[in-house]
C-alpha positions as semicolon CSV with decimal commas, in nm:
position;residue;x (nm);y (nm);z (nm)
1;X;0,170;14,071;-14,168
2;X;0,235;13,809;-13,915
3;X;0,329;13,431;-13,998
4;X;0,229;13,186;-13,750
5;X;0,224;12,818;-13,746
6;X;-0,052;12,592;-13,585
7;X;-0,003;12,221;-13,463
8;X;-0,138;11,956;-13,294
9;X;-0,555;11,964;-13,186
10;X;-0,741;12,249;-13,238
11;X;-0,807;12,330;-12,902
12;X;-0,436;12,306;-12,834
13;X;-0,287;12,525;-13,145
14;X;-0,576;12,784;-13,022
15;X;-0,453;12,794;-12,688
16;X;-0,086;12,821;-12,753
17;X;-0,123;13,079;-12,943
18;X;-0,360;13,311;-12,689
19;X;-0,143;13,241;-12,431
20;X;0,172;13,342;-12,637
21;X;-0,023;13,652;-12,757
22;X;-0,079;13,712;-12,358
23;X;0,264;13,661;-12,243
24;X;0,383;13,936;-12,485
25;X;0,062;14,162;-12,387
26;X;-0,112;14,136;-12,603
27;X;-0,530;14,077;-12,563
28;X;-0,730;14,013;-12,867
29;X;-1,017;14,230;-12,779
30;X;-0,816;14,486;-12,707
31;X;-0,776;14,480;-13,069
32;X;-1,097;14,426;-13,259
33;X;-1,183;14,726;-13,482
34;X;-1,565;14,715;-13,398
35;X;-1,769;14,704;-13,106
36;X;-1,885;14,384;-12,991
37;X;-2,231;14,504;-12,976
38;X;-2,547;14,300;-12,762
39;X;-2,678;14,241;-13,138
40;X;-2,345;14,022;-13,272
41;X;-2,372;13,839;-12,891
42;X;-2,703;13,756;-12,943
43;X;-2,646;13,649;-13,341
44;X;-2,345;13,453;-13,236
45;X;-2,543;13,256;-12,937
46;X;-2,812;13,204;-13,236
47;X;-2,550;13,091;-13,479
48;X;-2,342;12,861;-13,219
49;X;-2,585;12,529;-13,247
50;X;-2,529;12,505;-13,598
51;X;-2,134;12,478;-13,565
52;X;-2,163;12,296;-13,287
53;X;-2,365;12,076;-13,530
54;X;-2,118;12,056;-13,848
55;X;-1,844;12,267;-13,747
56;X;-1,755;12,204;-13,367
57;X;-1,387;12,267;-13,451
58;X;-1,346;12,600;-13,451
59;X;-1,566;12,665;-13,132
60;X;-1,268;12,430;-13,010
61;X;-1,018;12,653;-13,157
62;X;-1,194;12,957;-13,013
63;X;-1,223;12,863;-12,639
64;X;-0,873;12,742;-12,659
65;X;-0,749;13,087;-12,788
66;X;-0,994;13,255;-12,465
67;X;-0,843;13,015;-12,206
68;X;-0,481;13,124;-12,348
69;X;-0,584;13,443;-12,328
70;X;-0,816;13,414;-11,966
71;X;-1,066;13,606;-12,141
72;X;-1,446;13,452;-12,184
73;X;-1,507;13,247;-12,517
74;X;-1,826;13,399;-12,577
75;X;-1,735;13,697;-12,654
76;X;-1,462;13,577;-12,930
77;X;-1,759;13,373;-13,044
78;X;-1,960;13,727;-13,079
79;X;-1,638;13,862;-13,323
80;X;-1,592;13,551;-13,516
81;X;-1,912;13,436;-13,527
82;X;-2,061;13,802;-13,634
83;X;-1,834;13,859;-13,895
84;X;-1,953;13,926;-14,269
85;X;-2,328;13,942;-14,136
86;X;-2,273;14,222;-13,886
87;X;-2,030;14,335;-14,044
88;X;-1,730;14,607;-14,126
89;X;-1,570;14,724;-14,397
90;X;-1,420;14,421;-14,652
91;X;-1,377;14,449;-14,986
92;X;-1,229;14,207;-15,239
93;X;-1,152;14,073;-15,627
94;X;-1,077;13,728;-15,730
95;X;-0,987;13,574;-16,057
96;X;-0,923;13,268;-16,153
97;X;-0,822;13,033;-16,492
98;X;-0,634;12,786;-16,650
99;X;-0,355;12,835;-16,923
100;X;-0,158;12,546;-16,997
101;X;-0,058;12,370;-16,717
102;X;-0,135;12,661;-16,487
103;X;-0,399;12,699;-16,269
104;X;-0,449;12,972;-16,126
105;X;-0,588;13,194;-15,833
106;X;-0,514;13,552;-15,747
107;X;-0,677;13,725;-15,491
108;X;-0,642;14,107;-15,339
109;X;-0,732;14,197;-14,977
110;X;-0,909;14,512;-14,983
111;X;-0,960;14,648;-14,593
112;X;-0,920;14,895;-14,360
113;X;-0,562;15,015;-14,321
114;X;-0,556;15,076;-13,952
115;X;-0,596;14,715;-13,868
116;X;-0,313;14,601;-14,159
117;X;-0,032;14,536;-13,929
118;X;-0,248;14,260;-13,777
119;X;-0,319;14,053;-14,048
120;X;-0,171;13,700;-14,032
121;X;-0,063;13,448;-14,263
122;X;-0,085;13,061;-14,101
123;X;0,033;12,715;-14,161
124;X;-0,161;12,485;-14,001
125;X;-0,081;12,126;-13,945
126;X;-0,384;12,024;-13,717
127;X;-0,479;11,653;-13,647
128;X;-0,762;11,542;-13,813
129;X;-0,770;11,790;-14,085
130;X;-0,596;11,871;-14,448
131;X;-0,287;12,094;-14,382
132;X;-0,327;12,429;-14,548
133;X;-0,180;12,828;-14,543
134;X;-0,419;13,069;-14,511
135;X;-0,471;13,439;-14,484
136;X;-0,651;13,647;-14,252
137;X;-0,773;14,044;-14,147
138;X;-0,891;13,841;-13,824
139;X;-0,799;13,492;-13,662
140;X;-0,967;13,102;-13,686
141;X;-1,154;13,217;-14,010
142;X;-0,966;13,258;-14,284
143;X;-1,029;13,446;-14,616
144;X;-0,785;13,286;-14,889
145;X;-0,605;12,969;-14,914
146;X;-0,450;12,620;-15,045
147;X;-0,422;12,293;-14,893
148;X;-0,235;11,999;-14,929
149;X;-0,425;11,874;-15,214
150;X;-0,350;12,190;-15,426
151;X;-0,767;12,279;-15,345
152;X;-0,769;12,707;-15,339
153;X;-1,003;12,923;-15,231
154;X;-1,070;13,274;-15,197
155;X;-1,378;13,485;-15,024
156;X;-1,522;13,801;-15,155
157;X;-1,800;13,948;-14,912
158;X;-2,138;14,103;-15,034
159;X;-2,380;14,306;-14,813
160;X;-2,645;14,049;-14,699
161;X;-2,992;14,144;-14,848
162;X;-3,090;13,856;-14,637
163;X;-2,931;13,717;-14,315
164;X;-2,973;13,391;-14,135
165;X;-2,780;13,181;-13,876
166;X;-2,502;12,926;-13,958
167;X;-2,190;12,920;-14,086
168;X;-2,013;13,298;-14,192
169;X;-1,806;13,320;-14,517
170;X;-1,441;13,304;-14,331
171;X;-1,553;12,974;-14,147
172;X;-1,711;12,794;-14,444
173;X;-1,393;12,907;-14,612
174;X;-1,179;12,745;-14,364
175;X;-1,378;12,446;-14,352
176;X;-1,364;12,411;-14,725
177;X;-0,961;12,422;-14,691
178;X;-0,950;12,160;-14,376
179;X;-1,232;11,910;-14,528
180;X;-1,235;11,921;-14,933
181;X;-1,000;11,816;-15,211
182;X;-1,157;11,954;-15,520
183;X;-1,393;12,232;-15,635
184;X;-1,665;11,980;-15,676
185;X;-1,590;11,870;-15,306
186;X;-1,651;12,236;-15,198
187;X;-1,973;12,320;-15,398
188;X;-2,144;11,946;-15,277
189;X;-2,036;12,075;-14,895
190;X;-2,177;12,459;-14,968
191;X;-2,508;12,278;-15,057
192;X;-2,519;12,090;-14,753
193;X;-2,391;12,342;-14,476
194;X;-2,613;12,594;-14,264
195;X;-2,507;12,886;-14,520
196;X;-2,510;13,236;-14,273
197;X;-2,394;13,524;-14,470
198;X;-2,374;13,685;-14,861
199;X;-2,040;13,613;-15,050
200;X;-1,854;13,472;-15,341
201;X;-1,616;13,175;-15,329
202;X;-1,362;13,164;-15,639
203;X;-1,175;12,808;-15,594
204;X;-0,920;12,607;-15,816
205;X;-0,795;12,263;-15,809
206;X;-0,567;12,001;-15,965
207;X;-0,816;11,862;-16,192
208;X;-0,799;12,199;-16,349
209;X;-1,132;12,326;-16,206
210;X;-1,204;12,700;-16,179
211;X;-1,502;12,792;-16,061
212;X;-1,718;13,084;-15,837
213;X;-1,935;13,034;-15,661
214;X;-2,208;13,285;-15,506
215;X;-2,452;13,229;-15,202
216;X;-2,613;13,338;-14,931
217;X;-2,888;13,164;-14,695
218;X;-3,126;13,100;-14,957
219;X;-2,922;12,975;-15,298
220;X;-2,601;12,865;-15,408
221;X;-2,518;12,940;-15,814
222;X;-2,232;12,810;-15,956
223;X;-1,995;12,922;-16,271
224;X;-1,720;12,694;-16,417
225;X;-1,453;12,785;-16,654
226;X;-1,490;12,623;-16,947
227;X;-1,414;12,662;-17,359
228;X;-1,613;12,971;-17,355
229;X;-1,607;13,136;-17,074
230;X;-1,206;13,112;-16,991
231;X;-1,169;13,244;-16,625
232;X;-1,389;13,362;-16,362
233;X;-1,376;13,647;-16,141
234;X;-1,571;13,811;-15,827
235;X;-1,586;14,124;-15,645
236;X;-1,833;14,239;-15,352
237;X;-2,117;14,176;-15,567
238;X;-2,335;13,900;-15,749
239;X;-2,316;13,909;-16,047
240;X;-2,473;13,553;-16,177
241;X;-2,790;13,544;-16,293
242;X;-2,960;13,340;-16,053
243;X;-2,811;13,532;-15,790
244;X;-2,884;13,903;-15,914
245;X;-3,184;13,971;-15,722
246;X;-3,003;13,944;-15,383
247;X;-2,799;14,260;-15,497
248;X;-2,880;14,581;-15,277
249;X;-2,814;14,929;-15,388
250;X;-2,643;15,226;-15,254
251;X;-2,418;15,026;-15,067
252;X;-2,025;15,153;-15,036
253;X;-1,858;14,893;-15,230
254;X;-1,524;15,018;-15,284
255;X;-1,575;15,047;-15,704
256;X;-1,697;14,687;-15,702
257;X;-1,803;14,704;-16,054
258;X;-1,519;14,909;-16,185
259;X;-1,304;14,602;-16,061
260;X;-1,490;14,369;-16,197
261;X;-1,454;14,509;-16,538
262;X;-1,122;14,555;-16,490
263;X;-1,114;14,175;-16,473
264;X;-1,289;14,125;-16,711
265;X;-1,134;14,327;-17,000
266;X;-0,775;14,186;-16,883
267;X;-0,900;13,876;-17,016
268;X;-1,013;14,022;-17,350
269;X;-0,682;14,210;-17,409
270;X;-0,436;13,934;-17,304
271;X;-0,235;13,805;-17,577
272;X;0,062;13,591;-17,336
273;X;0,135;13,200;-17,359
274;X;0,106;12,982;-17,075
275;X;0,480;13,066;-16,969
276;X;0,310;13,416;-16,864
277;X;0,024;13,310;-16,694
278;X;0,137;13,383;-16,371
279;X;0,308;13,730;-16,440
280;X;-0,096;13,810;-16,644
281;X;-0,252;13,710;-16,306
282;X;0,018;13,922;-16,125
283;X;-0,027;14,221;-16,329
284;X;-0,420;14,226;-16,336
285;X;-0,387;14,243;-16,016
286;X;-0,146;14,531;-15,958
287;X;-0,343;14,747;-16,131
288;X;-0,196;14,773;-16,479
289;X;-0,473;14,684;-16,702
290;X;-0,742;14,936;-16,523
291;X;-0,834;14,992;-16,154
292;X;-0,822;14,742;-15,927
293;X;-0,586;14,826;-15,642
294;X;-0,536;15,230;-15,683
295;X;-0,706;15,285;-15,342
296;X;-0,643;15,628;-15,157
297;X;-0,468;15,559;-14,835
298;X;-0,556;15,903;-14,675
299;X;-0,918;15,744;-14,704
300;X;-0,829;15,460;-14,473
301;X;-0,898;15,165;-14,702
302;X;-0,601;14,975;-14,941
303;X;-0,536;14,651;-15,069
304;X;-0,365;14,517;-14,754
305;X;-0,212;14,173;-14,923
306;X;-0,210;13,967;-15,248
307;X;-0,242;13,639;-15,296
308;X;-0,147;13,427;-15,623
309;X;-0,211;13,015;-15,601
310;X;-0,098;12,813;-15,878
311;X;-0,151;12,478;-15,836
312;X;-0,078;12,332;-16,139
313;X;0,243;12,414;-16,071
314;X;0,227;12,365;-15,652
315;X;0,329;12,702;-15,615
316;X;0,241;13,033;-15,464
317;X;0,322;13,375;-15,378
318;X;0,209;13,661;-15,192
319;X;0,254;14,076;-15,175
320;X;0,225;14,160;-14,798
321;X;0,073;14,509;-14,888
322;X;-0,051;14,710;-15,193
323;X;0,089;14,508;-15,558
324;X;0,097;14,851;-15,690
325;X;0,369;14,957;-15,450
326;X;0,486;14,638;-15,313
327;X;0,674;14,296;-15,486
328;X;0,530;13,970;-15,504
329;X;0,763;13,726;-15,322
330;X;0,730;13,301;-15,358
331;X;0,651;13,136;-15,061
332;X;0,782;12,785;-15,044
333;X;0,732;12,704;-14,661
334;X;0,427;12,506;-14,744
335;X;0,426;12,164;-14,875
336;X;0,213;12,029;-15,072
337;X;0,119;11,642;-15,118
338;X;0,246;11,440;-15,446
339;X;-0,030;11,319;-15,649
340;X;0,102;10,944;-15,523
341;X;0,053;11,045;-15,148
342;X;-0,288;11,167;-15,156
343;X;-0,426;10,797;-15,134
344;X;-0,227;10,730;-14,848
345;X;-0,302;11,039;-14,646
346;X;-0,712;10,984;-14,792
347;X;-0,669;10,648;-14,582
348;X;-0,480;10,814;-14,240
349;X;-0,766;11,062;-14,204
């Protein structure tokens, strides 16, 4: 996995960076596991008005990595702007509660294992936007994350049964990171933006807010933890009633619903105080109370990274490869704001 750190506009962090990548050889389409097909130019050029409407940003971020690179910014627009609608493989669980003063979010990275060794982890520190780390199979959209103001978010993706044009899940994602505070921030801006593509958003916050939420185009459903139902989980499926007839069958999954149960019966069998809470979350997701991670390499598809936010405690930590094989390690690069600053830095912004 990569670490990289962003600064200054976005324009500016995009080009640094593709013009880095180019001075060491490296060309980003040299490197994109699909093809870039006339049917993602044509739904990217579709979907471009609507973030040049509420998300103008990251087409900033994206012509600044093409001019590092010399390459055109259309066609990094027909990747990024593609992605989860025309789609490849990406498969996910998320799972998220409170327990004590922990609140938590774990997330695994299911994906393609030839494309592993690119997958970045970023600090950005842009102007004009919350500071957050992020993790990505790709670049400007990101699939998990935490900002400053302890908000985190992670992405599962679900196989459109409808499609429109918009925002995809990694870019509302990101925007959530750069432009909310809360879980209620989040949801309000889901129901407002030009919503593209079929996924699941499980996010936390300091209030102690856990919640997922699944969309696509035409409806946004929303589940909160709460006295009886204690945590909430998602995989690359709906699975809220409101939200069940969007499901389509036959569909390669990865054992979707074999990891959701998985998640689900952790919760009935855990018996550990609130001291444990983040060695439960880092267990469920290794794999050690039913299948969840125990992918096949040989069949070119693992669980690439692991991701555990708790932000009751302003901590994280990550597993840069399979949990089931690989150690979770704390990551304490990223700052994040003290409940007195967040006024101030509400005002500077």
């Amino acid at each position: 996995m990569y670490h990289e750190r962003f600064k200054g506009t976005h324009y500016e962090s995009g080009f640094l960076w593709g013009k880095r990548l180019r001075e060491h050889g490296k060309q980003i389409l040299e490197q994109v596991p699909f093809p870039i097909s006339e049917e993602r130019i044509r739904y990217a050029v579709k979907c471009r008005p609507y973030y040049e409407k509420w998300y103008p940003e990251a087409l900033e971020e994206i012509r600044g990595i093409a001019d590092g690179q010399g390459t055109e910014a259309g066609k990094l627009e027909a990747v990024l702007l593609s992605m989860y609608g025309i789609m490849p493989e990406n498969r996910c669980s998320c799972l998220a509660f409170r327990q004590g003063g922990h609140v938590i979010l774990a997330r695994n990275s299911d994906f393609l294992t030839e494309t592993e060794k690119l997958n970045m982890n970023c600090i950005f520190r842009l102007d004009g936007a919350y500071h957050f780390q992020g993790n990505t199979t790709a670049f400007v959209e990101m699939e998990d994350g935490v900002n400053e103001y302890g908000f985190a978010v992670g992405l599962t993706s679900v196989y459109p049964s409808c499609l429109g044009c918009g925002l995809n899940a990694g870019m509302l994602l990101r925007y959530g990171l750069e432009r909310c505070r809360t879980v209620k921030d989040f949801v309000n801006a889901l129901r407002q933006l030009p919503v593209a593509t079929s996924q699941t958003f499980t996010a936390v916050d300091r209030t102690g807010t856990a919640a997922v939420i699944e969309c696509n185009v035409e409806r946004t459903e929303v589940c909160y933890a709460d006295q009886e139902h204690m945590f909430v989980s998602a995989v690359n499926a709906f699975n809220l009633d409101g939200m069940k007839r969007y499901r389509t069958e036959g569909m390669d999954d990865w054992e979707a619903q074999r990891r959701y149960e998985t998640m689900q019966s952790a919760f009935v069998h855990n018996k550990s105080g609130a001291e444990e809470a983040v060695p439960f979350a880092m267990d469920v997701m290794r794999g050690r109370y039913g299948f969840i991670c125990q992918y096949d390499r040989r069949t070119g598809k693992d669980t690439v990274w692991s991701a555990i936010y708790d932000v009751g405690a302003g901590k994280l930590w990550r597993c840069e490869g399979n949990p089931s094989r690989k150690a979770y390690k704390e990551d304490g690069r990223f700052g994040f704001l003290e409940q007195t600053s967040v006024q101030g830095k509400e005002q500077n912004l």
